[in-house]
C-alpha positions in Angstrom: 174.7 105.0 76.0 174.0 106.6 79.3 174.8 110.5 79.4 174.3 112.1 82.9 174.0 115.7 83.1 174.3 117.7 86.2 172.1 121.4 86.1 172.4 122.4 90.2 174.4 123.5 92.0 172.4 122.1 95.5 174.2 118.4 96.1 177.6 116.9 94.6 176.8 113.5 92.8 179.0 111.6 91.3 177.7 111.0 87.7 179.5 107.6 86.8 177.9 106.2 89.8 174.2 107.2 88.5 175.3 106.4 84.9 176.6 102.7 86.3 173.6 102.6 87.8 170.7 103.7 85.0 172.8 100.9 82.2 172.2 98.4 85.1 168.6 99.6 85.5 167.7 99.1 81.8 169.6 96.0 81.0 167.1 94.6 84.7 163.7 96.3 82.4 165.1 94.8 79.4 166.4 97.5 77.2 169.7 97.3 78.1 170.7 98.2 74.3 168.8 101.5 75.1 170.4 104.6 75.8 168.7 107.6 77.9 170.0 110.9 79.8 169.7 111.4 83.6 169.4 114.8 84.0 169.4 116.3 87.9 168.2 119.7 88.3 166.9 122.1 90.9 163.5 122.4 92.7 163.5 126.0 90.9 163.7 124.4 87.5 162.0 121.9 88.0 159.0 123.4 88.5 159.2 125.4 85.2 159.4 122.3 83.6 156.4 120.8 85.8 154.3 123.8 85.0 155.5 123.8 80.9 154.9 120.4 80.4 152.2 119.1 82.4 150.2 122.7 83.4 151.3 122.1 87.3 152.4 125.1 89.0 154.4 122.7 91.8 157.9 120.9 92.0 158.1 116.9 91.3 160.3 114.6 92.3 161.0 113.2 88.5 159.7 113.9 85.1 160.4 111.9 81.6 160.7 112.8 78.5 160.6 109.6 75.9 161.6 110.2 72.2 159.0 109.6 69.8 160.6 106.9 67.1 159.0 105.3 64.3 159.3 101.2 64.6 162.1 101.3 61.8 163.7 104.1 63.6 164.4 101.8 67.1 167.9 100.4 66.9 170.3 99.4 69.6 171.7 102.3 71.2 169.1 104.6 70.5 168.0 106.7 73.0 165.0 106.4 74.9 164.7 109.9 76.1 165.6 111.5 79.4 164.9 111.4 82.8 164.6 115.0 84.9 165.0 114.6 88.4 165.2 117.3 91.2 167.6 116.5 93.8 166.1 118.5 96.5 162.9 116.1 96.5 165.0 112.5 95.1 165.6 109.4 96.5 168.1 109.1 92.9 168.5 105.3 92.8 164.7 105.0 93.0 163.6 107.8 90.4 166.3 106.5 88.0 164.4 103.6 87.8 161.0 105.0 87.6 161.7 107.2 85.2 163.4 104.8 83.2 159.9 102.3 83.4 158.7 105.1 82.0 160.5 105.5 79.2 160.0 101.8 78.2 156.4 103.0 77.9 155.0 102.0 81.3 152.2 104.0 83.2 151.1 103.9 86.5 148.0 106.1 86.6 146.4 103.7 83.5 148.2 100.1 83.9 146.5 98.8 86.5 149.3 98.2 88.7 151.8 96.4 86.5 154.4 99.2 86.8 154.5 99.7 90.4 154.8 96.3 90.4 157.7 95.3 88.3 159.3 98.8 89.6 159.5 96.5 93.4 160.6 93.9 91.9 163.7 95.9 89.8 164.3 97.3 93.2 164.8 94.4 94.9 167.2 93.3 92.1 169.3 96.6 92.1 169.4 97.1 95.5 167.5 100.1 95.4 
């Protein structure tokens, strides 16, 4: 299950869109029995969050937040953890799917290039 969840006040969205969207964007990764939460928030917030989390006094465009689960503990429909993004700094379709990658345990800064990688290929799938 998909759960979007809008914190600011800054730009209308239209949440079934983004939710349509993120289900189509794991079942493309291959955890399409996954679920996750999109949440968009504020520049303002998004800092604190930046600055709690990672120690970086400075907005980001998305962060994630994966759910530690045991093996036994991963069953379809479970969530994978959410996905922060600030709308002021988003291109939405795009950091859906990045944070999503990184949810399904890719990473960029120590992969070698295999996320970026399959994240323009998803693109190119979803239209993105």
């Amino acid at each position: 299950m998909i759960e979007v969840v809008n914190k600011q006040r800054r730009v209308a969205l239209d949440g079934e869109r983004w939710r349509g969207f993120a289900a189509a964007a794991l079942k493309k990764i291959g955890a399409g029995e996954q679920g996750a939460t999109v949440v968009f928030v504020s520049d303002r917030a998004m800092r604190g969050l930046n600055r709690k989390f990672r120690g970086r006094n400075a907005t980001t465009d998305v962060l994630s937040f994966p759910v530690e689960q045991a093996e036994f503990e991963r069953v379809a429909g479970a969530t994978l953890g959410d996905v922060v993004i600030s709308v002021e700094q988003a291109e939405i379709a795009q950091l859906i799917l990045h944070g999503l990658l990184h949810l399904c345990g890719y990473d960029h800064e120590t992969d070698g290039g295999e996320m970026n990688a399959l994240e323009l290929r998803l693109r190119r799938r979803l239209g993105v």
